[in-house]
DSSP file (Angstrom, degrees, kcal/mol; ACC not computed):
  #  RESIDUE AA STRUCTURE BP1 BP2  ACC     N-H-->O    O-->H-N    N-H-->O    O-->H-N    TCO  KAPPA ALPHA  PHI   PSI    X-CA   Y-CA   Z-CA
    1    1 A X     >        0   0    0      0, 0.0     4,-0.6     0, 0.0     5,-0.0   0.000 360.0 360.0 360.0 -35.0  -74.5   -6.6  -13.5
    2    2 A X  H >>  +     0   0    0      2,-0.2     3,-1.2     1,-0.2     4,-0.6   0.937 360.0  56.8 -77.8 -39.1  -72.2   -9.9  -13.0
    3    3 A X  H 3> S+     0   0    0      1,-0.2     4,-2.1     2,-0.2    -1,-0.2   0.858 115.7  40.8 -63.6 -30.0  -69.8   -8.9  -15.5
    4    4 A X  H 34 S+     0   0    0      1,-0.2    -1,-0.2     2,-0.2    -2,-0.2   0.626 119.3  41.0 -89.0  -5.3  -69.4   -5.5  -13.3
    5    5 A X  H <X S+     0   0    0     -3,-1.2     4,-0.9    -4,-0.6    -1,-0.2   0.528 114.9  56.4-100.5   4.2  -69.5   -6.9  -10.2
    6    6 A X  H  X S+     0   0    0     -4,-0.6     4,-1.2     1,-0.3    -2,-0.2   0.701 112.9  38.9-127.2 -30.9  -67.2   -9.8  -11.7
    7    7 A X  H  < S+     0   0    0     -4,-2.1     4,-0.4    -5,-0.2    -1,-0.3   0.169 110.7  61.5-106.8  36.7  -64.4   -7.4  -13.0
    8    8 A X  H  > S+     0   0    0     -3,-0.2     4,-2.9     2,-0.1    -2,-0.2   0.452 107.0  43.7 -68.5 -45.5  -64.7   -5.4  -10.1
    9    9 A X  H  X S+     0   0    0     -4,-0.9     4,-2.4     2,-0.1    -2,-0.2   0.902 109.0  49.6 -64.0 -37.9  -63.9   -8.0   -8.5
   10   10 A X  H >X S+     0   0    0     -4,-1.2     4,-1.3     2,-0.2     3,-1.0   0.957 109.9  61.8 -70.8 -98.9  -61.1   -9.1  -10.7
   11   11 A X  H 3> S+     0   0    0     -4,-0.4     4,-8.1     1,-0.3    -1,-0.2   0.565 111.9  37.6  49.8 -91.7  -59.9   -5.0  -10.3
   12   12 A X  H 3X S+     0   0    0     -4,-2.9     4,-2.9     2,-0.2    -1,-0.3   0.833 108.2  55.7 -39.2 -66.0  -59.5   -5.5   -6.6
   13   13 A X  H <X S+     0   0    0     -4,-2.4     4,-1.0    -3,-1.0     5,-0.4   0.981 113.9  49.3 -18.9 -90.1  -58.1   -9.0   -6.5
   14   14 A X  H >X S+     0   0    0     -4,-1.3     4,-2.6     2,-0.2     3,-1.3   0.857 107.3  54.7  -5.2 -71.7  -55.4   -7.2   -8.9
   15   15 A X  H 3X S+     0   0    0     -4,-8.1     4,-1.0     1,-0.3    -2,-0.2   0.946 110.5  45.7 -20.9 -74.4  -54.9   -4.2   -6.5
   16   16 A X  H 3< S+     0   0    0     -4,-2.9     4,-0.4     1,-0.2    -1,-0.3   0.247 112.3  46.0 -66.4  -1.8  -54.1   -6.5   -3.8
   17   17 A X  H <X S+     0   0    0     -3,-1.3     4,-1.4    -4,-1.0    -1,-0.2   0.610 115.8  55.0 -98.3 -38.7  -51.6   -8.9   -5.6
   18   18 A X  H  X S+     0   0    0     -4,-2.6     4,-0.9    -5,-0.4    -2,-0.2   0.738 109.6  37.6 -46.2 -53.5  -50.3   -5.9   -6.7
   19   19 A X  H  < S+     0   0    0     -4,-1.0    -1,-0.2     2,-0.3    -3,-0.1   0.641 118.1  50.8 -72.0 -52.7  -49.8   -4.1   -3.4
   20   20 A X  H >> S+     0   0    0     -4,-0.4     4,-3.7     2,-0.2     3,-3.0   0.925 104.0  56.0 -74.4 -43.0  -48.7   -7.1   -1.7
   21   21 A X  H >X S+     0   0    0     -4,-1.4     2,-1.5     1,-0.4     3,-1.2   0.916 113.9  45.9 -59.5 -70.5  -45.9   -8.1   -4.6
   22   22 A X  H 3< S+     0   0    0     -4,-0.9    -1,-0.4     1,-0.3    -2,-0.2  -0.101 109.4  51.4-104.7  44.5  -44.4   -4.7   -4.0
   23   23 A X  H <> S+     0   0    0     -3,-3.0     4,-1.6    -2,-1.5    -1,-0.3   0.419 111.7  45.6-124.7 -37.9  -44.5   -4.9   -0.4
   24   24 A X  H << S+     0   0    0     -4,-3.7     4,-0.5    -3,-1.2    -2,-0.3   0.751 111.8  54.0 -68.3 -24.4  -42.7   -8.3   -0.5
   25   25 A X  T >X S+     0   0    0     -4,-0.6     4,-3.0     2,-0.2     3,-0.8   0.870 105.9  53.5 -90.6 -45.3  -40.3   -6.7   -3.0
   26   26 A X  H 3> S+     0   0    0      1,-0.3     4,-2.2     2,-0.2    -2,-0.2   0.928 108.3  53.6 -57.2 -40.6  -39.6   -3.8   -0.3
   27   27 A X  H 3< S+     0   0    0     -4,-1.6    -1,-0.3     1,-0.2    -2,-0.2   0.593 111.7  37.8 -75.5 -10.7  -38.8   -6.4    2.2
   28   28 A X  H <4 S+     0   0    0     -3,-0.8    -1,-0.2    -4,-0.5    -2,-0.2   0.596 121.9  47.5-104.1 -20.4  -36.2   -8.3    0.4
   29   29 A X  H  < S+     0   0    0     -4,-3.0    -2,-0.2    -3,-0.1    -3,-0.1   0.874  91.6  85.8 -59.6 -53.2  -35.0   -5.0   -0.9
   30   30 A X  S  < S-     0   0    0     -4,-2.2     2,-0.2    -5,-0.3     3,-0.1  -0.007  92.6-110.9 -57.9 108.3  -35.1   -3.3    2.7
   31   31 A X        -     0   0    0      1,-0.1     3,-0.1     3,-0.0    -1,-0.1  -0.667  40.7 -85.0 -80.2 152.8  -31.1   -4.3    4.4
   32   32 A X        -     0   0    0      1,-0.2     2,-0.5    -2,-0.2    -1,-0.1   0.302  43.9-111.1 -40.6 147.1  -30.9   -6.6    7.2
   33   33 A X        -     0   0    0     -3,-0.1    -1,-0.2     3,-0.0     2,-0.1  -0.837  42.5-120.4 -86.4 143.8  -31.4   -4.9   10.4
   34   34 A X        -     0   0    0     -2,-0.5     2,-0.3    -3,-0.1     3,-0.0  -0.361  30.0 -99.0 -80.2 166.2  -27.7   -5.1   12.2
   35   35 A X        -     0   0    0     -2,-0.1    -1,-0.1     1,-0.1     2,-0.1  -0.598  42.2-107.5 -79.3 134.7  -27.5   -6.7   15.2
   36   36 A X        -     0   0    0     -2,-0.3     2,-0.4     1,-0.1    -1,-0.1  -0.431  34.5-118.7 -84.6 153.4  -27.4   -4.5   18.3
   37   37 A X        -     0   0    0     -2,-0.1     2,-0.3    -3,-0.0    -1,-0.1  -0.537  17.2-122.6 -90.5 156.9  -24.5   -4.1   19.9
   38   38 A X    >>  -     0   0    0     -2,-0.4     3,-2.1     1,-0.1     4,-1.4  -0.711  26.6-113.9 -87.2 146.1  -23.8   -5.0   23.4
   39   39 A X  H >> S+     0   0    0      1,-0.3     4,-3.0    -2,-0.3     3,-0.6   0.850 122.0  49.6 -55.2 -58.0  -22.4   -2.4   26.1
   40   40 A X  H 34 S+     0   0    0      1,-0.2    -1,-0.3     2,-0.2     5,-0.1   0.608 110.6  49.2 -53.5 -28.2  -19.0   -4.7   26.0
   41   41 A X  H X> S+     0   0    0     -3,-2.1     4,-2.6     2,-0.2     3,-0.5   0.829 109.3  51.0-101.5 -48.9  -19.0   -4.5   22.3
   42   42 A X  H <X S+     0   0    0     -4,-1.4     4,-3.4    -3,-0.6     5,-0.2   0.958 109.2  52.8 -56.9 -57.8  -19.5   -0.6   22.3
   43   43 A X  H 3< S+     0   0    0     -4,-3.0     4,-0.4     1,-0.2    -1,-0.3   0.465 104.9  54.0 -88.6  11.9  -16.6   -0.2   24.7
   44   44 A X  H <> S+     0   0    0     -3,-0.5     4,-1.9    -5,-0.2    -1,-0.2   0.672 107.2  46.6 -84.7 -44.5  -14.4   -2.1   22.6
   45   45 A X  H  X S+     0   0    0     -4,-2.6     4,-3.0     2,-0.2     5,-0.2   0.935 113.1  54.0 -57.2 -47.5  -14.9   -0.1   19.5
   46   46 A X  H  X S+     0   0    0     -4,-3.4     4,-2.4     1,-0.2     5,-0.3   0.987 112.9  43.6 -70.4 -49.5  -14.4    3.2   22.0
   47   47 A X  H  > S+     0   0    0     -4,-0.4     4,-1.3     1,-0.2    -1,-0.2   0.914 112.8  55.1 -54.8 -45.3  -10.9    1.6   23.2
   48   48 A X  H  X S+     0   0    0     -4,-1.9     4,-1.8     1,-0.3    -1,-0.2   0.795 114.1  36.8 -40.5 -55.6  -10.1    0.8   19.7
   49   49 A X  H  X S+     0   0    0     -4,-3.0     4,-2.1    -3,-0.2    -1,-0.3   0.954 109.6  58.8 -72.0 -39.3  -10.5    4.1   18.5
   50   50 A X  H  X S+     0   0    0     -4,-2.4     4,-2.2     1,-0.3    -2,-0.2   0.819 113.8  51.6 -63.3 -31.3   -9.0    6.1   21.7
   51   51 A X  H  X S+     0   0    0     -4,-1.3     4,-2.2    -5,-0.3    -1,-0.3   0.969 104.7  44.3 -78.4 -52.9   -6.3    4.0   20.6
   52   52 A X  H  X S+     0   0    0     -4,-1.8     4,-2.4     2,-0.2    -2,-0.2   0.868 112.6  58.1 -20.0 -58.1   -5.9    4.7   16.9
   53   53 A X  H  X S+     0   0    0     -4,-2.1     4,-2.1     1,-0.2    -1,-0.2   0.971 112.7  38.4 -63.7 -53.4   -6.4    8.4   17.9
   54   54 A X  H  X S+     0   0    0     -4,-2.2     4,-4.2     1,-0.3    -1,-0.2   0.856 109.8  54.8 -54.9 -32.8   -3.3    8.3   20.3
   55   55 A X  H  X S+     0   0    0     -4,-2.2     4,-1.2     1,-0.2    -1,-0.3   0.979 116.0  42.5 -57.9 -47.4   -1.2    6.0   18.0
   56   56 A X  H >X S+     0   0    0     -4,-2.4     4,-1.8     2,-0.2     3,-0.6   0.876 112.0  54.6 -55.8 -48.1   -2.1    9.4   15.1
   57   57 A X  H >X S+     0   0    0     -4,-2.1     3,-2.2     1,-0.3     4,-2.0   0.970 111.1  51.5 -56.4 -74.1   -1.3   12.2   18.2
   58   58 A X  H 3X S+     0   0    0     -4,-4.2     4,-1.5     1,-0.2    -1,-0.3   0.725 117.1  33.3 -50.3 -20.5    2.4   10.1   18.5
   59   59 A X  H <X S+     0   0    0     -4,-1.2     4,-1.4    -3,-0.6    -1,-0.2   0.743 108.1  62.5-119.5  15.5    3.4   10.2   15.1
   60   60 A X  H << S+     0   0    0     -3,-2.2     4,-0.4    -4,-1.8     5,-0.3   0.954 111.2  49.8 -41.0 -68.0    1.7   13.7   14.3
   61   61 A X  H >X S+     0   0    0     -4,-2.0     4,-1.1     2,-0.3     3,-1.0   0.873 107.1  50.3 -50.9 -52.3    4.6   14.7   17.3
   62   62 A X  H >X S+     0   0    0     -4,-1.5     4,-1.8     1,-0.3     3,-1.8   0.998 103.2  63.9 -68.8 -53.2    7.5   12.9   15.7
   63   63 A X  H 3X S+     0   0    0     -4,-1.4     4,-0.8     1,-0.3    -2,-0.3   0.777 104.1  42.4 -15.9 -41.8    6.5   14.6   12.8
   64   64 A X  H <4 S+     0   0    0     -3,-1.0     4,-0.4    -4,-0.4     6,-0.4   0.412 111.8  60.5-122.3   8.0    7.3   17.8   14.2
   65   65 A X  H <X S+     0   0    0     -3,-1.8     4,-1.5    -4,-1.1    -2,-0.2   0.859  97.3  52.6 -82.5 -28.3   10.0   16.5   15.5
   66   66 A X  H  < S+     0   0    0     -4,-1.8    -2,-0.2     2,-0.2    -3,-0.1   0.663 115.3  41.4  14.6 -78.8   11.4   15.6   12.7
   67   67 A X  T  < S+     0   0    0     -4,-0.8    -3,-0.1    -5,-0.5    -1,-0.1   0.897 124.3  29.7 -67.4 -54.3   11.1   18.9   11.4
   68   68 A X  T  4 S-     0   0    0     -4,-0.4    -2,-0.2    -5,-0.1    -3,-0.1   0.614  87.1-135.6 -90.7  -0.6   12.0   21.2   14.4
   69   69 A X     <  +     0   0    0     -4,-1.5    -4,-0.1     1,-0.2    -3,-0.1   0.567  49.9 156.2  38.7  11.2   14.5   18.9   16.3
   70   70 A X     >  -     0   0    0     -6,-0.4     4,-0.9     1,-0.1    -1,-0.2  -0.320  39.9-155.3 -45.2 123.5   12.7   20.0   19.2
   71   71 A X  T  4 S+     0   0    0      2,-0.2     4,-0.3     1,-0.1    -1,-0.1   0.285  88.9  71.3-104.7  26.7   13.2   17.1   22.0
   72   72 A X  T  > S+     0   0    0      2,-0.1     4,-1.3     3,-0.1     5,-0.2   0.843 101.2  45.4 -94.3 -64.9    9.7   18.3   23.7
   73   73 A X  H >> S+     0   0    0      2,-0.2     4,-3.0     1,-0.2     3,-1.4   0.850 104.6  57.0 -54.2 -64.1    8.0   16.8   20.9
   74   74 A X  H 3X S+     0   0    0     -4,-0.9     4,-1.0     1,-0.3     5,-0.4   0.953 111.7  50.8 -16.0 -86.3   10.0   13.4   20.7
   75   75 A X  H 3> S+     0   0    0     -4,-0.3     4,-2.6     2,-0.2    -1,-0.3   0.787 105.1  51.4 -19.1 -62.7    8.8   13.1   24.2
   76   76 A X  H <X>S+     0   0    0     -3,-1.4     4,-2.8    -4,-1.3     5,-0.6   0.967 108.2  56.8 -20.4 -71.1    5.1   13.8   23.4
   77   77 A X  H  X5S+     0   0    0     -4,-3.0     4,-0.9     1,-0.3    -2,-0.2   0.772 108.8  41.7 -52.7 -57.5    5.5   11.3   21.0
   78   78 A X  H  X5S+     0   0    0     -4,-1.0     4,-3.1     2,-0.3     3,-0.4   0.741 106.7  60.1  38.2 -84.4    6.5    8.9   23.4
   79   79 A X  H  X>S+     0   0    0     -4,-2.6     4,-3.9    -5,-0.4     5,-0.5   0.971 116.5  38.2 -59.4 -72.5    3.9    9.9   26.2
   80   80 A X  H  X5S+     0   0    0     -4,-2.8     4,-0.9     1,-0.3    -1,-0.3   0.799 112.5  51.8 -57.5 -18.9    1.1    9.0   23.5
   81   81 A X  H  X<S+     0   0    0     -4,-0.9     4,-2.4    -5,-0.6    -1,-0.3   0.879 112.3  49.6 -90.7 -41.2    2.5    6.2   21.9
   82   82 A X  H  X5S+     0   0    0     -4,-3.1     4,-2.2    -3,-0.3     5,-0.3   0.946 104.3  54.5 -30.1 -75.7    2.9    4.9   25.2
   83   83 A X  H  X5S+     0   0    0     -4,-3.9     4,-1.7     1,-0.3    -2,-0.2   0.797 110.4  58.2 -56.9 -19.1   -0.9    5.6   26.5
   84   84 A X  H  <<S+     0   0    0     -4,-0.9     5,-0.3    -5,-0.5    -1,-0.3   0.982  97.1  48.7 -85.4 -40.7   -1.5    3.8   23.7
   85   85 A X  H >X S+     0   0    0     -4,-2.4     4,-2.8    27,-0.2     3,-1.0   0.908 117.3  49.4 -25.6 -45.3    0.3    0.6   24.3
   86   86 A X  H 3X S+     0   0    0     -4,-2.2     4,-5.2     1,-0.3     5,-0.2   0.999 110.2  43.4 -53.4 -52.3   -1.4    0.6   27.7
   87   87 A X  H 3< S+     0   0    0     -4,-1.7    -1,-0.3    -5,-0.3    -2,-0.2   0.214 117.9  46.2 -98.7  28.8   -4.6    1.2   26.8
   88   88 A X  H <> S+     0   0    0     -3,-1.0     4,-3.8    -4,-0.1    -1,-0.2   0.461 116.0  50.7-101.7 -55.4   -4.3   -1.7   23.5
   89   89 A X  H  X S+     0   0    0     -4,-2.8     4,-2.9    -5,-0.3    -2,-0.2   0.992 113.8  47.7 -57.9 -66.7   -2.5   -4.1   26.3
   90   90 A X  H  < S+     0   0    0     -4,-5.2    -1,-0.2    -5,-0.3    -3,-0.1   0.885 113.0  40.9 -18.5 -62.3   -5.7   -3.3   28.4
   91   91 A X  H >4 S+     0   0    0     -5,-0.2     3,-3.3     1,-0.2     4,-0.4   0.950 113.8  59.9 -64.7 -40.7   -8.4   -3.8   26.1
   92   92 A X  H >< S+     0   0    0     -4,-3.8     3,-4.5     1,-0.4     2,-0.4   0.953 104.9  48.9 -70.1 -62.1   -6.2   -7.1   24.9
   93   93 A X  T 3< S+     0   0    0     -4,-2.9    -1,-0.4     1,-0.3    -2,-0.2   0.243 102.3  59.9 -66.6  15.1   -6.4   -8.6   28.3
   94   94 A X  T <  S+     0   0    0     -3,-3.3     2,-0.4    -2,-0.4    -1,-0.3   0.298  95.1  76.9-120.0 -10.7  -10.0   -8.2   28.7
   95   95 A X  S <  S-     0   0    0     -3,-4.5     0, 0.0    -4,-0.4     0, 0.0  -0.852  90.8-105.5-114.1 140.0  -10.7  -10.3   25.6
   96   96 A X    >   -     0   0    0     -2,-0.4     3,-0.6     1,-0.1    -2,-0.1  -0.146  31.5-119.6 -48.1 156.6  -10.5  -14.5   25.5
   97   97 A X  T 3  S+     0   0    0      1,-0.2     5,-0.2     5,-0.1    -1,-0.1   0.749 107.6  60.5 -91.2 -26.0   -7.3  -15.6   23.6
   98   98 A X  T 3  S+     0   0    0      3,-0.1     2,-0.4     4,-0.1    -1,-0.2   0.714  82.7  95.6 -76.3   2.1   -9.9  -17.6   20.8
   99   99 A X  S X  S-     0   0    0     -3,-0.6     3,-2.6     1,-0.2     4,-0.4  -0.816  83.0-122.1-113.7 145.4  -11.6  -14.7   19.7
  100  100 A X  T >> S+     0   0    0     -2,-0.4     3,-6.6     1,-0.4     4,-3.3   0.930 104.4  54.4 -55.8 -56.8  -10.7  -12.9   16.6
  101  101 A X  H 3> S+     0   0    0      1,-0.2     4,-0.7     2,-0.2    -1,-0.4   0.553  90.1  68.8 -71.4  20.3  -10.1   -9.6   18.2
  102  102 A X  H <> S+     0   0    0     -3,-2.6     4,-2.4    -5,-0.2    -1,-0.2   0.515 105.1  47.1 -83.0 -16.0   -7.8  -10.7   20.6
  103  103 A X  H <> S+     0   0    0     -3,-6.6     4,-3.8    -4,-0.4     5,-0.2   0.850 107.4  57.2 -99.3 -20.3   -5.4  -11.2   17.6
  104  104 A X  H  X S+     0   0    0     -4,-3.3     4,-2.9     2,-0.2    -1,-0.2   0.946 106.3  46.7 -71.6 -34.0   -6.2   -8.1   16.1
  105  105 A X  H  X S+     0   0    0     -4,-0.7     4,-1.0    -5,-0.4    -2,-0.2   0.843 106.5  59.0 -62.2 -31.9   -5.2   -6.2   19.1
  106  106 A X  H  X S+     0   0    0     -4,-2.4     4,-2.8     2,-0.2     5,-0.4   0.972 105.9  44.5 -45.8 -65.2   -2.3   -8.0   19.4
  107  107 A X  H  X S+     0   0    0     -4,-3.8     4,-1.6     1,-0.2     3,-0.4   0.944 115.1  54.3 -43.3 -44.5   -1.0   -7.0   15.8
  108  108 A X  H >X S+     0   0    0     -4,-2.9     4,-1.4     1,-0.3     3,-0.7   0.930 115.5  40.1 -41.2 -48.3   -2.3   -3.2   17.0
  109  109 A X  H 3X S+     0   0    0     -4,-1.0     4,-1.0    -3,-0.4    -1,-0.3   0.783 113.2  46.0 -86.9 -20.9   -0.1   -3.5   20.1
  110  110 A X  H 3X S+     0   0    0     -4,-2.8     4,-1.7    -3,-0.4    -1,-0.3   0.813 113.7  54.0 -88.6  -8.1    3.0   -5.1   18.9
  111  111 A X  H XX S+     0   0    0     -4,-1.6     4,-1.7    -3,-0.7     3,-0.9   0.999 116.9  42.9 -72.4 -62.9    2.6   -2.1   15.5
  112  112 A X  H 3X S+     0   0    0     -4,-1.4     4,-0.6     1,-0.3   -27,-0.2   0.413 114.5  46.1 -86.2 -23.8    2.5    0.5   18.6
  113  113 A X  H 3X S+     0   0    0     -4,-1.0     4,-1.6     2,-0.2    -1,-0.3   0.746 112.1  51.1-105.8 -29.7    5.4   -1.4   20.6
  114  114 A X  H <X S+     0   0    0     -4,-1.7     4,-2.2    -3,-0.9    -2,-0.2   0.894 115.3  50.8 -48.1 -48.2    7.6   -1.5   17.0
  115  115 A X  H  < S+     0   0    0     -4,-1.7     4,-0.3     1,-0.3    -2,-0.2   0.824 106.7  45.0 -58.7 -38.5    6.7    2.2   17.1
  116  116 A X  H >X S+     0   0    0     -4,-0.6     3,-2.1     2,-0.2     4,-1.0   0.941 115.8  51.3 -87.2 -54.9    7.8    3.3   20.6
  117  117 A X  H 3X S+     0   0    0     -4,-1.6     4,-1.0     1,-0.4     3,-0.5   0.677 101.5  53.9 -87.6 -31.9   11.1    1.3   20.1
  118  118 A X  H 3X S+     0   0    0     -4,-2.2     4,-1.9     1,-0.2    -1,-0.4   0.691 116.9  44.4 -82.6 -22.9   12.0    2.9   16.7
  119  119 A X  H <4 S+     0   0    0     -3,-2.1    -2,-0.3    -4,-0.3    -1,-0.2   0.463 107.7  58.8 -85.7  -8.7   11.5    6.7   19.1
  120  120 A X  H  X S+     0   0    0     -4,-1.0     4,-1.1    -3,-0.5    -2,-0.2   0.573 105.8  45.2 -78.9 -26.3   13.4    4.9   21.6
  121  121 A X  H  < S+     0   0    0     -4,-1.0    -2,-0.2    -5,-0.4     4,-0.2   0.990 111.4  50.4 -41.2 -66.6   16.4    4.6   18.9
  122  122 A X  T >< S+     0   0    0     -4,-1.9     3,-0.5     1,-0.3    -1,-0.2   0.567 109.1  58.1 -72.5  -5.4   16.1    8.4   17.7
  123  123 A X  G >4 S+     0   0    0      1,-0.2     3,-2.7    -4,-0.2    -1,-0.3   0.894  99.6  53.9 -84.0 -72.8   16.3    9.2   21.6
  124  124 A X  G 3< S+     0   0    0     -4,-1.1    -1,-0.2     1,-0.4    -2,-0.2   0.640  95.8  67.1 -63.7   6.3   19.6    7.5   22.2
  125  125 A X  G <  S+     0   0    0     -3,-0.5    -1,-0.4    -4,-0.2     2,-0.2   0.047 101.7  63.5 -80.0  20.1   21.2    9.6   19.3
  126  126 A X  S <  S-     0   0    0     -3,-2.7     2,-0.4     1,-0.1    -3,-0.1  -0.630 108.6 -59.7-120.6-161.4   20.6   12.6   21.7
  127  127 A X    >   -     0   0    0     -2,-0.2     3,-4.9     1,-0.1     4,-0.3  -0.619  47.6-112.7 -79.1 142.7   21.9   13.2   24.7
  128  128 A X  T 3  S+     0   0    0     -2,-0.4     3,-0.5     1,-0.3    -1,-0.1   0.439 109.5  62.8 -33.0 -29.1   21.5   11.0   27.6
  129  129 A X  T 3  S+     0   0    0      1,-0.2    -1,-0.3     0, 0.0    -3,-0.0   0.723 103.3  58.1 -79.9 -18.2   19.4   13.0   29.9
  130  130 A X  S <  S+     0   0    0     -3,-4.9     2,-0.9    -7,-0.1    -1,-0.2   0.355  75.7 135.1 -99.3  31.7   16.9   12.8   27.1
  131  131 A X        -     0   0    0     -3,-0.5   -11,-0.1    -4,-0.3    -3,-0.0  -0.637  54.7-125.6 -92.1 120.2   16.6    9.1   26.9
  132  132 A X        -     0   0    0     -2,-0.9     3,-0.1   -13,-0.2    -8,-0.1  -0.310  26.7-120.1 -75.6 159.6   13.3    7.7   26.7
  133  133 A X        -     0   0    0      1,-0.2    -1,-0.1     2,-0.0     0, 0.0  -0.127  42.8 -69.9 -96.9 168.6   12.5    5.2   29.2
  134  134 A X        -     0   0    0      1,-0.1    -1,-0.2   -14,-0.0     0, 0.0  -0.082  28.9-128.9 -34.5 137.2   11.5    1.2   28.4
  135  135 A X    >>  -     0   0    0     -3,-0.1     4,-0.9   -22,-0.1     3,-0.8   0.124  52.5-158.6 -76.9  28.1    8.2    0.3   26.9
  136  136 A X  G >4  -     0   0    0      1,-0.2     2,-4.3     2,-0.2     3,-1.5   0.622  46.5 -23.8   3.4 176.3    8.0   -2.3   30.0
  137  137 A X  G 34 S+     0   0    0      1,-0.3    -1,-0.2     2,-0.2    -2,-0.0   0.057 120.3  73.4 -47.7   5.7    6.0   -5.1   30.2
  138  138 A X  G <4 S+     0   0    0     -2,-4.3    -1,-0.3    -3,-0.8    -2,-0.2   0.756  91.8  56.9-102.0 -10.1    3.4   -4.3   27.8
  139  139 A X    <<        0   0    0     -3,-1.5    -1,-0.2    -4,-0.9    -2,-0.2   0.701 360.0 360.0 -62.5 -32.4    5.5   -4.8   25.0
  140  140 A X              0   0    0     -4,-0.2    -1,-0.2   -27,-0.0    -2,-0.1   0.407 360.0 360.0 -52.5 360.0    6.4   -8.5   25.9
């Protein structure tokens, strides 16, 4: 009777070392939960992208300018490559000058101000009425 209640016990004991060992295993296995983001943090990622998209829109457009010589498109490109500056310049000024992403937005915006200026070139091969205007102060 002791020897059955005495590896019964032993059994159980087992079970439970068992159970627990792969439950600690799951939890060191199991990734980190990420850190929630903050509403400011969210709407940085959304500018980020809205910008990205536009930067893609403008050189989609030169692209088919390019192709068609069309001076509607040049323009386009422009008009987006533009709304993106803005809305880079925005985001930039909304962030402290020590924090990392203030210097990544700067590279974004000065890539985006490189961009508009190299479509402000191919505009002054055309004729005059089709000359795109400054990329004004957010380019500075």
């Amino acid at each position: 009777m002791r020897v059955r209640l005495f590896v019964l016990i032993c059994f159980v004991v087992t079970l439970f070392a068992s159970q627990n060992l792969n439950w600690i295993k799951a939890q060191e296995a199991a990734p980190a939960v990420p850190k929630s983001k903050t509403p400011a943090d969210i709407e940085f990622t959304r500018q980020m992208s809205r910008a990205k998209k536009d930067l893609e829109w403008s050189e989609t457009y030169f692209q088919s300018y390019q192709m068609t010589n069309e001076v509607s498109y040049l323009k386009l490109s422009a008009q987006f490559c533009m709304k993106s500056i803005r809305r880079l310049a925005d985001t930039q000024n909304q962030l402290s000058r020590t924090t990392k992403f203030y210097n990544l937005v700067d590279q974004k915006r000065l890539h985006a101000c490189q961009y508009y200026d190299m479509l402000q070139k191919k505009s002054f091969l055309l004729q005059s009425r089709h000359f795109l205007n400054d990329s004004g102060s957010s380019c500075r």
